[in-house]
PDB file of N, CA, C, O and CB in Angstrom:
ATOM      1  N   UNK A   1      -0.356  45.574  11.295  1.00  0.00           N
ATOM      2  CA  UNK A   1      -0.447  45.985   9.921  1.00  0.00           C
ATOM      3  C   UNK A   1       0.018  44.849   9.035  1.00  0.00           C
ATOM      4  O   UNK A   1       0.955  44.179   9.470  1.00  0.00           O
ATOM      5  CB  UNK A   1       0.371  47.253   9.671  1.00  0.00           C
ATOM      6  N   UNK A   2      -0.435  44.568   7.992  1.00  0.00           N
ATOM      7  CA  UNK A   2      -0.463  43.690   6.744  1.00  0.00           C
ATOM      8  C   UNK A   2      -0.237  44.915   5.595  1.00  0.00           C
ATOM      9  O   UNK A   2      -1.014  45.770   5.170  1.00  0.00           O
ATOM     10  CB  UNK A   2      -2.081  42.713   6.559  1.00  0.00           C
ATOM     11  N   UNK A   3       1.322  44.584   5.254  1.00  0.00           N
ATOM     12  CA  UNK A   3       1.469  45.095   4.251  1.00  0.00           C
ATOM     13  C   UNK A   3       2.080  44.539   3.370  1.00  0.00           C
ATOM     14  O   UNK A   3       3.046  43.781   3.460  1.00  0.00           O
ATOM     15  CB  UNK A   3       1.809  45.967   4.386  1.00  0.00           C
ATOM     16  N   UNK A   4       1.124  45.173   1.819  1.00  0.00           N
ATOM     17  CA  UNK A   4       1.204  44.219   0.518  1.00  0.00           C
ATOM     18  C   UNK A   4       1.971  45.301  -0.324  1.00  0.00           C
ATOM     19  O   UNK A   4       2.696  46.165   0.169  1.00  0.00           O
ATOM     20  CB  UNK A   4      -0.454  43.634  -0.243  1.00  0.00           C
ATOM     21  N   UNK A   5       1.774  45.173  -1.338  1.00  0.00           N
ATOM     22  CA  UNK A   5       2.538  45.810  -2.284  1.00  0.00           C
ATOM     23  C   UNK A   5       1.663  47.022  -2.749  1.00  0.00           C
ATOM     24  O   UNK A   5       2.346  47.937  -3.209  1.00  0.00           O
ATOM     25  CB  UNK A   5       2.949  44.826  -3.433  1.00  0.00           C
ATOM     26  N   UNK A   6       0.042  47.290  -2.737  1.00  0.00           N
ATOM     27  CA  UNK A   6      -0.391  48.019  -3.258  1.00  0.00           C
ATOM     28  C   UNK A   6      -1.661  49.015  -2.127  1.00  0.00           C
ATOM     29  O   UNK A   6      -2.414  49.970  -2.319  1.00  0.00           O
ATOM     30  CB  UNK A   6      -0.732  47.224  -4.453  1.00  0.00           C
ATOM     31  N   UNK A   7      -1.213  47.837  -0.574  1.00  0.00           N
ATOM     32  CA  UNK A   7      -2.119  48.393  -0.061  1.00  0.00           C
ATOM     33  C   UNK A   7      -1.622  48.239   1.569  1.00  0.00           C
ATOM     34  O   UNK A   7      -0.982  47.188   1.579  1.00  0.00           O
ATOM     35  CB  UNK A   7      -3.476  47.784  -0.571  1.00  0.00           C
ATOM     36  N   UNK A   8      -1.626  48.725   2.749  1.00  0.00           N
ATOM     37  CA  UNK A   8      -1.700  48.347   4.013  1.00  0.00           C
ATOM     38  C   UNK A   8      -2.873  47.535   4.770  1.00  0.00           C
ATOM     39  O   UNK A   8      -3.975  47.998   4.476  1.00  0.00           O
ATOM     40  CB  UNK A   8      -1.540  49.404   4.546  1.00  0.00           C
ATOM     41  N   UNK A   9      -2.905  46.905   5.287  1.00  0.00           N
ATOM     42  CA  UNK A   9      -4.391  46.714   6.002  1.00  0.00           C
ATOM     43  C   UNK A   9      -4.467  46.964   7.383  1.00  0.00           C
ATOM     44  O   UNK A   9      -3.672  46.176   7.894  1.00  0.00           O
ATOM     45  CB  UNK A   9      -4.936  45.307   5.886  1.00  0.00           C
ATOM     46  N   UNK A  10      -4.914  47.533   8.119  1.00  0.00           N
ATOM     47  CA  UNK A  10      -4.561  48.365   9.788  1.00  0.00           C
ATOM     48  C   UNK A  10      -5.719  47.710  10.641  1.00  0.00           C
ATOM     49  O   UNK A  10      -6.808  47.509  10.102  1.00  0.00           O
ATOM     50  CB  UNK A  10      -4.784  50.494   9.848  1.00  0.00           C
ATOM     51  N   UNK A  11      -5.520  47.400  11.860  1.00  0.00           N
ATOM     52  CA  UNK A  11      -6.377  47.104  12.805  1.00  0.00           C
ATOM     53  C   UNK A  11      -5.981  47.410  14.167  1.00  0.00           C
ATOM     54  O   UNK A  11      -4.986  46.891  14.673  1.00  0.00           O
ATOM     55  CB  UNK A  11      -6.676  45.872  12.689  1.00  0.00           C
ATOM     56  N   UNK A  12      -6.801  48.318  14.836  1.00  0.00           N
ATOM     57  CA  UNK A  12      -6.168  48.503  16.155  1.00  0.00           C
ATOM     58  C   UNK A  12      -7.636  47.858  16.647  1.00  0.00           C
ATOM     59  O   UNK A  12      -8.788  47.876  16.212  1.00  0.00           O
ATOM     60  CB  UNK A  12      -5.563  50.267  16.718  1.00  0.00           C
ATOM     61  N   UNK A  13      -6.808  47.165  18.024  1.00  0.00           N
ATOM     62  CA  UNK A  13      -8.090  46.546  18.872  1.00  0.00           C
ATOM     63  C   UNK A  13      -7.721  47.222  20.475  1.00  0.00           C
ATOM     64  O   UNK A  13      -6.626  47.227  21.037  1.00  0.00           O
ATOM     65  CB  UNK A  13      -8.104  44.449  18.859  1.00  0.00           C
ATOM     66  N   UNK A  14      -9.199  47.843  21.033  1.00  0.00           N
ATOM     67  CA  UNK A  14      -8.967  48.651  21.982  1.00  0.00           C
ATOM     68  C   UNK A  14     -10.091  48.007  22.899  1.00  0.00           C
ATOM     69  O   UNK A  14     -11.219  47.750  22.478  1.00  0.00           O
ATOM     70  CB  UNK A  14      -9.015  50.203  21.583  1.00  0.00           C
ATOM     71  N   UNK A  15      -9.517  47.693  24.643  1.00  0.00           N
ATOM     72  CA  UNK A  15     -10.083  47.473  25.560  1.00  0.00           C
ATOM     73  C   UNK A  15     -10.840  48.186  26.169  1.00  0.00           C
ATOM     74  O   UNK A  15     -10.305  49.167  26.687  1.00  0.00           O
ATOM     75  CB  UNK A  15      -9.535  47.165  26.084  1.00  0.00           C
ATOM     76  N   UNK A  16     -12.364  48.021  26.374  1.00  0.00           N
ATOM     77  CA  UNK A  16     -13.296  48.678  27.079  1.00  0.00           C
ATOM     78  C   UNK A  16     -13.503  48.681  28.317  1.00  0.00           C
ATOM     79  O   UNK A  16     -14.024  49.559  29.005  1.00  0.00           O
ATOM     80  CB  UNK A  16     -14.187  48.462  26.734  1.00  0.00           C
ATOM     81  N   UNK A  17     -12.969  47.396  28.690  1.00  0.00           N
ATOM     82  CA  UNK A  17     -12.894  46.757  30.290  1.00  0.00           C
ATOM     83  C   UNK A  17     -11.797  46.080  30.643  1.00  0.00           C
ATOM     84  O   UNK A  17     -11.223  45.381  29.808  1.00  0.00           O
ATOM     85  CB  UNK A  17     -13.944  45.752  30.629  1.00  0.00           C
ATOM     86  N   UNK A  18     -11.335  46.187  31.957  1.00  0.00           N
ATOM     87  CA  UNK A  18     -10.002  44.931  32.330  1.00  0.00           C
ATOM     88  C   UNK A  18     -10.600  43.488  31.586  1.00  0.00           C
ATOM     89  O   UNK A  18     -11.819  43.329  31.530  1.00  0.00           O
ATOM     90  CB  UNK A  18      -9.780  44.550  34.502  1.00  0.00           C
ATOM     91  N   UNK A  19     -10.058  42.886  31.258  1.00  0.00           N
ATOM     92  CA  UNK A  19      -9.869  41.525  30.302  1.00  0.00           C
ATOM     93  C   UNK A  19     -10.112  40.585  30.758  1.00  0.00           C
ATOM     94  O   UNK A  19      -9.233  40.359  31.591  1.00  0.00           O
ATOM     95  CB  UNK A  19      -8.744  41.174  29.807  1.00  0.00           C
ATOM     96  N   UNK A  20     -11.071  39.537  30.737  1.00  0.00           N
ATOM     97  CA  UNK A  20     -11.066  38.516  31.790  1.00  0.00           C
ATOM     98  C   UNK A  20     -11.240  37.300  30.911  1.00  0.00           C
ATOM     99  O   UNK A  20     -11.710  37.655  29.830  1.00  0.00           O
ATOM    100  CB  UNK A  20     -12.239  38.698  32.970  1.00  0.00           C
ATOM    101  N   UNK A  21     -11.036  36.011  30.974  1.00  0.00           N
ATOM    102  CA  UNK A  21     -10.979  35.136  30.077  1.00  0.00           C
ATOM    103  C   UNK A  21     -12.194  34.611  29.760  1.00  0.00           C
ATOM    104  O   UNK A  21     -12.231  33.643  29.001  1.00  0.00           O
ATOM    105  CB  UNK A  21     -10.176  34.278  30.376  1.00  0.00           C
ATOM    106  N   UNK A  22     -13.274  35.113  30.242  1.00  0.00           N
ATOM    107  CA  UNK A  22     -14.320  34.687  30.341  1.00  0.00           C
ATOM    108  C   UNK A  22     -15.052  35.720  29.213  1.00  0.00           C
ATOM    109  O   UNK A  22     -15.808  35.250  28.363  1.00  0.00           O
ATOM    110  CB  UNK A  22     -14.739  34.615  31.819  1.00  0.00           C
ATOM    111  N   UNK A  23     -14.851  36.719  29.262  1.00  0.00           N
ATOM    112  CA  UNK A  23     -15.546  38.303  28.598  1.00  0.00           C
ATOM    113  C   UNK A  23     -14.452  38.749  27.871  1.00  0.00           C
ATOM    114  O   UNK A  23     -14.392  39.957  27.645  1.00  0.00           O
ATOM    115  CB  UNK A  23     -16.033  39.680  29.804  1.00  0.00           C
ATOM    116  N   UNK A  24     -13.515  37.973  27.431  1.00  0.00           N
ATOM    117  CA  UNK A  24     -12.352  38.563  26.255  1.00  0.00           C
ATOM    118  C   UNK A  24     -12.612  39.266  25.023  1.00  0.00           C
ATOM    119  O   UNK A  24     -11.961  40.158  24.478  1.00  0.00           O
ATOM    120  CB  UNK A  24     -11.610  37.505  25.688  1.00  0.00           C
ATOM    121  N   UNK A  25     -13.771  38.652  24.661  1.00  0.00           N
ATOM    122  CA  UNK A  25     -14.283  39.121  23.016  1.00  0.00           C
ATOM    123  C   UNK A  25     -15.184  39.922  23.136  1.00  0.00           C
ATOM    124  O   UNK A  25     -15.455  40.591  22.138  1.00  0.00           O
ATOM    125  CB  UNK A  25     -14.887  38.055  22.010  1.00  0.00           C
ATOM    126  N   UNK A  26     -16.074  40.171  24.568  1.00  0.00           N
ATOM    127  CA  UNK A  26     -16.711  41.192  24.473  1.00  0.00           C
ATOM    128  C   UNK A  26     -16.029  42.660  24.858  1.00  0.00           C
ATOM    129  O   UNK A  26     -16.682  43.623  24.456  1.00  0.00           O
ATOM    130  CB  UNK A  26     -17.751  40.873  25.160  1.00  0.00           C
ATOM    131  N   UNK A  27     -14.971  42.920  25.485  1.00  0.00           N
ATOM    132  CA  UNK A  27     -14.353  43.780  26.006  1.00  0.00           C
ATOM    133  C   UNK A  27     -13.539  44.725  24.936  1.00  0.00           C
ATOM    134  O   UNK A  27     -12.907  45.760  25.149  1.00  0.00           O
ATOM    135  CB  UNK A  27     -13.619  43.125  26.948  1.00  0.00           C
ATOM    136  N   UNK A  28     -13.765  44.031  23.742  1.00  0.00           N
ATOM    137  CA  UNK A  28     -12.300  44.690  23.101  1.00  0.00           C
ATOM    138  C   UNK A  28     -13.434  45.355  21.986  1.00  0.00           C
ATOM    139  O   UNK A  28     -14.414  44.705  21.619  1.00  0.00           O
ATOM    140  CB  UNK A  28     -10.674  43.327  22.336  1.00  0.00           C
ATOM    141  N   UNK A  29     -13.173  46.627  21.548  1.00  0.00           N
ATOM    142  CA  UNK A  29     -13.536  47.160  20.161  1.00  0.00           C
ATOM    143  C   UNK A  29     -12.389  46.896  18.885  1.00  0.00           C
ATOM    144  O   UNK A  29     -11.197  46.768  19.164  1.00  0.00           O
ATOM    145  CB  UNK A  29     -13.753  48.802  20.362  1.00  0.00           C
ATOM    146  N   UNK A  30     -12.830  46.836  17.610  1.00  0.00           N
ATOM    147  CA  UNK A  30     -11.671  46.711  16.580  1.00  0.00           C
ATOM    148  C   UNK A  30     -11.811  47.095  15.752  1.00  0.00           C
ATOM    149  O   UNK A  30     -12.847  46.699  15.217  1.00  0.00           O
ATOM    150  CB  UNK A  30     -11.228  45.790  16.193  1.00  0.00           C
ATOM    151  N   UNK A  31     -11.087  48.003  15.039  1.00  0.00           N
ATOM    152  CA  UNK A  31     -11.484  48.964  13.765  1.00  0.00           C
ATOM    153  C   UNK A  31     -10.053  48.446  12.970  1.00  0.00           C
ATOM    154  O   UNK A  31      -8.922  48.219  13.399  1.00  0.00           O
ATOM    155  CB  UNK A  31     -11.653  51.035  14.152  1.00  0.00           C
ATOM    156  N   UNK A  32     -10.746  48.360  11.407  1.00  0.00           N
ATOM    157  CA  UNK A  32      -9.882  47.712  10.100  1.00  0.00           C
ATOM    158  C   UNK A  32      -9.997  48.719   9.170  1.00  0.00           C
ATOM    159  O   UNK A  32     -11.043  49.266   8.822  1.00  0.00           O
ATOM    160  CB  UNK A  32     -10.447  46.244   9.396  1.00  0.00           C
ATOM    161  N   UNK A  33      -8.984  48.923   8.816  1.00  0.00           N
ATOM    162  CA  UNK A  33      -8.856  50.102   7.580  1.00  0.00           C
ATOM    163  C   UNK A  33      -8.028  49.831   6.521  1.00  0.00           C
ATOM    164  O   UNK A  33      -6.885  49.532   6.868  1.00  0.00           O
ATOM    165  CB  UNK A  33      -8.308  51.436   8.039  1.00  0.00           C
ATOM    166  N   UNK A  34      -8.139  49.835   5.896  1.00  0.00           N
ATOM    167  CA  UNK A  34      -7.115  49.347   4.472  1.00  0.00           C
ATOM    168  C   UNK A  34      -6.891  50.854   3.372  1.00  0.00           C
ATOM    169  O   UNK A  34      -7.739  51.519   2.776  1.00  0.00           O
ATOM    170  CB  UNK A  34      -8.217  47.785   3.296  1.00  0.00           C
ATOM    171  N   UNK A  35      -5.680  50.966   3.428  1.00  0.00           N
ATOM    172  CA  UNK A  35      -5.287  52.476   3.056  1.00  0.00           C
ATOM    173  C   UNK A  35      -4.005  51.679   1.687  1.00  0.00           C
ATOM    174  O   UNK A  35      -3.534  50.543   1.626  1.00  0.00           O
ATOM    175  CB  UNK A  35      -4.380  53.729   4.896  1.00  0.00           C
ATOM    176  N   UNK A  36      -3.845  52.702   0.925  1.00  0.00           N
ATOM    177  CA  UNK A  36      -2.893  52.332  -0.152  1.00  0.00           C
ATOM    178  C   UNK A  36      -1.304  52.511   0.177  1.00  0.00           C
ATOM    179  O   UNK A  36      -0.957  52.486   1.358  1.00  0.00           O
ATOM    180  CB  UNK A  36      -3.253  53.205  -1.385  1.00  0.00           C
ATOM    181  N   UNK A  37      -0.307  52.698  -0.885  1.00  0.00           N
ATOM    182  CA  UNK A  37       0.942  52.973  -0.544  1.00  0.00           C
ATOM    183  C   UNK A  37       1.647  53.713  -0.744  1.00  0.00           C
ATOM    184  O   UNK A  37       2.872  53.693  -0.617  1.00  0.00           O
ATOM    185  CB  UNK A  37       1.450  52.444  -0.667  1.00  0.00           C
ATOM    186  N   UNK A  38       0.794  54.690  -1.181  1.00  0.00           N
ATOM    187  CA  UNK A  38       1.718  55.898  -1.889  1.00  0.00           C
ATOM    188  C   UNK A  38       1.550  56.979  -1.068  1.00  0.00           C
ATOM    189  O   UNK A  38       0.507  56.971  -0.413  1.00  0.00           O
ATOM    190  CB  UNK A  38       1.310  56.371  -3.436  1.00  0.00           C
ATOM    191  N   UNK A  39       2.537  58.221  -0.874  1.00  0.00           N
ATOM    192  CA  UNK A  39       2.886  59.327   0.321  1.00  0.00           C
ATOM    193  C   UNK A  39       1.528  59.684   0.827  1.00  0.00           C
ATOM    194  O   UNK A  39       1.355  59.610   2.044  1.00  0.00           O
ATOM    195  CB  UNK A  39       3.741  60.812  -0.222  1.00  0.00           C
ATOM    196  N   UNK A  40       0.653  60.017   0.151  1.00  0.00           N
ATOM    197  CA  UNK A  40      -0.624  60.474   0.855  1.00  0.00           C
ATOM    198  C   UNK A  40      -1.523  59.476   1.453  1.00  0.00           C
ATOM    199  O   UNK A  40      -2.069  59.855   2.490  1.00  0.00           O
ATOM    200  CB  UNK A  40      -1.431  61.196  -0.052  1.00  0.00           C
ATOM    201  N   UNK A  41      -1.843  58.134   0.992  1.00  0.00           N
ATOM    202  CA  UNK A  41      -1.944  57.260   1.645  1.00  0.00           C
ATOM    203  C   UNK A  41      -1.745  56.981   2.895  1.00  0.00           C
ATOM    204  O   UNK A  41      -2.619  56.784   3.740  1.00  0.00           O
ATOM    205  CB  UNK A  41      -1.580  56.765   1.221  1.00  0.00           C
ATOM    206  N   UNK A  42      -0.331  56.951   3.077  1.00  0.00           N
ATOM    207  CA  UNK A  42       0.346  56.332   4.215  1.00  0.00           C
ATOM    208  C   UNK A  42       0.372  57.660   5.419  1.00  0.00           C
ATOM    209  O   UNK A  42       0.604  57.468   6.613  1.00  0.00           O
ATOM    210  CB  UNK A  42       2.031  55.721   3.677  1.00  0.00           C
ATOM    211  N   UNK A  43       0.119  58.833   4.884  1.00  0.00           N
ATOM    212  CA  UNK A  43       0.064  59.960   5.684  1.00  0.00           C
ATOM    213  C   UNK A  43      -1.429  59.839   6.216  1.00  0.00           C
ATOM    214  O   UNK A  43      -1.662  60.221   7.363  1.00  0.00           O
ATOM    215  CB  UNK A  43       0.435  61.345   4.866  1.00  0.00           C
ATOM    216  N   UNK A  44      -2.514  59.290   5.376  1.00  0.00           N
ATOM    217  CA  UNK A  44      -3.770  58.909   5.950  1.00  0.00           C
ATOM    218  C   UNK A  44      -3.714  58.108   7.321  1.00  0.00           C
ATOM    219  O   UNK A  44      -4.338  58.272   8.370  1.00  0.00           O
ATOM    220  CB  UNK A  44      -4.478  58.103   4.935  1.00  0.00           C
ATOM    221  N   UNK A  45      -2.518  56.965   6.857  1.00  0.00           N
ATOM    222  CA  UNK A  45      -2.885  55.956   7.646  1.00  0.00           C
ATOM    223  C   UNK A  45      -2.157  56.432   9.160  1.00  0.00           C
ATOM    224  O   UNK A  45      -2.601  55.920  10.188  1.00  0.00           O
ATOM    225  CB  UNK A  45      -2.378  54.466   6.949  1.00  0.00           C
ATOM    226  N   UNK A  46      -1.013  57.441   9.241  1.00  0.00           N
ATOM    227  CA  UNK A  46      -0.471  58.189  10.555  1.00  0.00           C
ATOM    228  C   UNK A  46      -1.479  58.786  11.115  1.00  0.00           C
ATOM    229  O   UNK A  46      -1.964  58.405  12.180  1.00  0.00           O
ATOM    230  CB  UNK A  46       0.596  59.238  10.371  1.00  0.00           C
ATOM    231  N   UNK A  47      -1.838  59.654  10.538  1.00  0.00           N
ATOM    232  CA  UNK A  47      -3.097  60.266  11.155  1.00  0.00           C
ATOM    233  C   UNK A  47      -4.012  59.717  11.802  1.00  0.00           C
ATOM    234  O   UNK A  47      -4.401  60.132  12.894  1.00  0.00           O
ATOM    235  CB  UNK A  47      -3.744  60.764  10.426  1.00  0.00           C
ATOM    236  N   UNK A  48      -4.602  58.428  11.040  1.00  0.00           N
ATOM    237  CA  UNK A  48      -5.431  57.904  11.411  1.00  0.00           C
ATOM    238  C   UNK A  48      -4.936  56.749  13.200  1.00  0.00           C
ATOM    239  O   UNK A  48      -5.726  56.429  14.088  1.00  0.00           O
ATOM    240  CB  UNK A  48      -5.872  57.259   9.945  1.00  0.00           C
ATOM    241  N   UNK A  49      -3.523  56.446  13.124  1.00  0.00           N
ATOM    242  CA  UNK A  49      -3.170  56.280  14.472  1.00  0.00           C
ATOM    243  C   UNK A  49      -3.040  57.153  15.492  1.00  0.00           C
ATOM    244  O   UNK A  49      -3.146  56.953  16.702  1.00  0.00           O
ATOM    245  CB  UNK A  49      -2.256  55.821  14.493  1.00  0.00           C
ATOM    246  N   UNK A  50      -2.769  58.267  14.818  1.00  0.00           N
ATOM    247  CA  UNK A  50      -2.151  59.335  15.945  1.00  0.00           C
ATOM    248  C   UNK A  50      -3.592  59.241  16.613  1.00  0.00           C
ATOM    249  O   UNK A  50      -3.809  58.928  17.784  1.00  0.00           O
ATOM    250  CB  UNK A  50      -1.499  61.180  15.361  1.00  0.00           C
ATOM    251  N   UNK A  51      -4.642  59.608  15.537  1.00  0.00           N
ATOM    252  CA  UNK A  51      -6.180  60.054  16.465  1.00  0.00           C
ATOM    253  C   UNK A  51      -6.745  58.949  16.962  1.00  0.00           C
ATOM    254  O   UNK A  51      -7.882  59.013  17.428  1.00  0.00           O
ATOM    255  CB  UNK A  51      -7.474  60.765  15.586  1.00  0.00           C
ATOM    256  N   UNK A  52      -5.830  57.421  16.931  1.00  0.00           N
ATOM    257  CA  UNK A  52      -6.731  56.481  17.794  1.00  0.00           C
ATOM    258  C   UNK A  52      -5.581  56.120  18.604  1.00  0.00           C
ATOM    259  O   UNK A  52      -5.408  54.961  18.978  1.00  0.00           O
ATOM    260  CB  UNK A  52      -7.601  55.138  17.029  1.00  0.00           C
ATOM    261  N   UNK A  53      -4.530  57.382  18.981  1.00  0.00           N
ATOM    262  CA  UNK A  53      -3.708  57.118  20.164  1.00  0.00           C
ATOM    263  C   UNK A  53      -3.092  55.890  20.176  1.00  0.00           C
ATOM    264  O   UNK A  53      -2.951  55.318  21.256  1.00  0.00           O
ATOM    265  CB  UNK A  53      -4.418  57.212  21.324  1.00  0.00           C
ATOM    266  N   UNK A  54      -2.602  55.260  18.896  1.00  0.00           N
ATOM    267  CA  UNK A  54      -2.087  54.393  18.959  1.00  0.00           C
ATOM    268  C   UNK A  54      -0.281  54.548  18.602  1.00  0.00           C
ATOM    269  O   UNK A  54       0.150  55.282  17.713  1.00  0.00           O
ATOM    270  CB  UNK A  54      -2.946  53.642  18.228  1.00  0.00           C
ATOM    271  N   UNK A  55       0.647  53.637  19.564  1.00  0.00           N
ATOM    272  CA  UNK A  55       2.027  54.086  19.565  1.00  0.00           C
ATOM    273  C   UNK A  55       2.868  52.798  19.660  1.00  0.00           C
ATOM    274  O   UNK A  55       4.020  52.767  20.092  1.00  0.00           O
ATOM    275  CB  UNK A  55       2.331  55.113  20.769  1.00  0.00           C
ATOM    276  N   UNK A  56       2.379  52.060  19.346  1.00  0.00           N
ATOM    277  CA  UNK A  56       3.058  50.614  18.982  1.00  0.00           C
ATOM    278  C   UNK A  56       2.464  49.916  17.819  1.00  0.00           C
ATOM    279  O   UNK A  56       1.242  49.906  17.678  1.00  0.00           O
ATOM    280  CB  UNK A  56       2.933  49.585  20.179  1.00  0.00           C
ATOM    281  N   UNK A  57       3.260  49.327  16.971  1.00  0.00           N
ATOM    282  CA  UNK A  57       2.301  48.814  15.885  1.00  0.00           C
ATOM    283  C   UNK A  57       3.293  47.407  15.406  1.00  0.00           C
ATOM    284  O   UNK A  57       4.496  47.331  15.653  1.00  0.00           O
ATOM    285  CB  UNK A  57       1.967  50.177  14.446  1.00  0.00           C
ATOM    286  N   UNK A  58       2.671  46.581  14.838  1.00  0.00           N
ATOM    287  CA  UNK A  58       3.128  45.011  14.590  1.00  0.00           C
ATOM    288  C   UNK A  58       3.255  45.087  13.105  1.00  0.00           C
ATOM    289  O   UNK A  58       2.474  45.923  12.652  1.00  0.00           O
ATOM    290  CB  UNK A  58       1.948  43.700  15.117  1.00  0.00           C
ATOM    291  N   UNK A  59       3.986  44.486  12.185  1.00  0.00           N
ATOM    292  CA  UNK A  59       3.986  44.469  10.940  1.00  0.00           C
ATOM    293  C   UNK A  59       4.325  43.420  10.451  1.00  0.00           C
ATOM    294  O   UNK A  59       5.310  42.897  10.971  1.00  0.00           O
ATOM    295  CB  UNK A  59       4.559  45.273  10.494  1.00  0.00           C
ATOM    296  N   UNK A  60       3.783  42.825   9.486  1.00  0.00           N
ATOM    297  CA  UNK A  60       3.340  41.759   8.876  1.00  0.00           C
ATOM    298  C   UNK A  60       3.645  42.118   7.203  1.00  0.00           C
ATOM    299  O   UNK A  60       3.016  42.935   6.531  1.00  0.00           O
ATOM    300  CB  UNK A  60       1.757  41.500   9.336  1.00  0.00           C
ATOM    301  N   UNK A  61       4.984  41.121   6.667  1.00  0.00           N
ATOM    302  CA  UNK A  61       5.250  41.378   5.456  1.00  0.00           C
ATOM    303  C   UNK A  61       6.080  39.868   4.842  1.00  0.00           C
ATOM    304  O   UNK A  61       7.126  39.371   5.261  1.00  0.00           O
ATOM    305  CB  UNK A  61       6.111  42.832   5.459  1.00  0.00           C
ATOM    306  N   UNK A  62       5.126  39.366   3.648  1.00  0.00           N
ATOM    307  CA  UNK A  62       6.375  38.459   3.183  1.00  0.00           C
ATOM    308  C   UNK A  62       7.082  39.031   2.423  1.00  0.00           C
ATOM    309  O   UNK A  62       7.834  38.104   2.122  1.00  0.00           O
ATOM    310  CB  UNK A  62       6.145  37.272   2.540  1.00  0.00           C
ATOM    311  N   UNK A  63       7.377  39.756   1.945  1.00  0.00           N
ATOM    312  CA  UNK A  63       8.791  40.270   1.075  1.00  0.00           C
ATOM    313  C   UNK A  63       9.759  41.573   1.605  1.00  0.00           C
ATOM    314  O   UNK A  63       9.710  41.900   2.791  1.00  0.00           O
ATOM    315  CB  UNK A  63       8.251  40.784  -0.489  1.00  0.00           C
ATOM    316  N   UNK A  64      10.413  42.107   0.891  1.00  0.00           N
ATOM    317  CA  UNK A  64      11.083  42.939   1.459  1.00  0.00           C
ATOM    318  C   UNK A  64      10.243  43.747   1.041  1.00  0.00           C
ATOM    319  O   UNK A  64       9.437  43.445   0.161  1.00  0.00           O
ATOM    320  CB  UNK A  64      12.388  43.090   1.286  1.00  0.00           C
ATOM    321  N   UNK A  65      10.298  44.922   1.613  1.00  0.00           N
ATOM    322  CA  UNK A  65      10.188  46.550   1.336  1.00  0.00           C
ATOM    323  C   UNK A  65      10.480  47.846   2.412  1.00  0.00           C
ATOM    324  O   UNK A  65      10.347  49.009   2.029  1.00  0.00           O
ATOM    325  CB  UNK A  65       8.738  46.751   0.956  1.00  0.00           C
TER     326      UNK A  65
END
């Protein structure tokens, strides 16, 4: 996740096949979503992990918040 001040930007990338260095970029699917920051927003953007079974997430911020 890339988060800005007015918006998140989300990407989960999901493996179709064991990974091989050869077929790396074809194996993986990747979906980008860019959701805002306010309570309903960000309740979009849970949801939207829970239903792509996602339970680890990376975050990406230059300032505080």
């Amino acid at each position: 996740m890339d988060v800005h001040k007015d918006s998140v930007v989300a990407c989960i990338l999901k493996t179709r096949e064991p990974i091989t260095i050869a077929r790396k970029r074809e194996a993986v699917d990747k979906g980008i979503w860019v959701f805002g920051t306010f309570p309903d927003d960000l309740a979009q953007l849970r949801t939207w992990l829970e239903a792509e079974s996602c339970h680890h997430v990376a975050m990406e911020s230059t300032r505080v918040y």
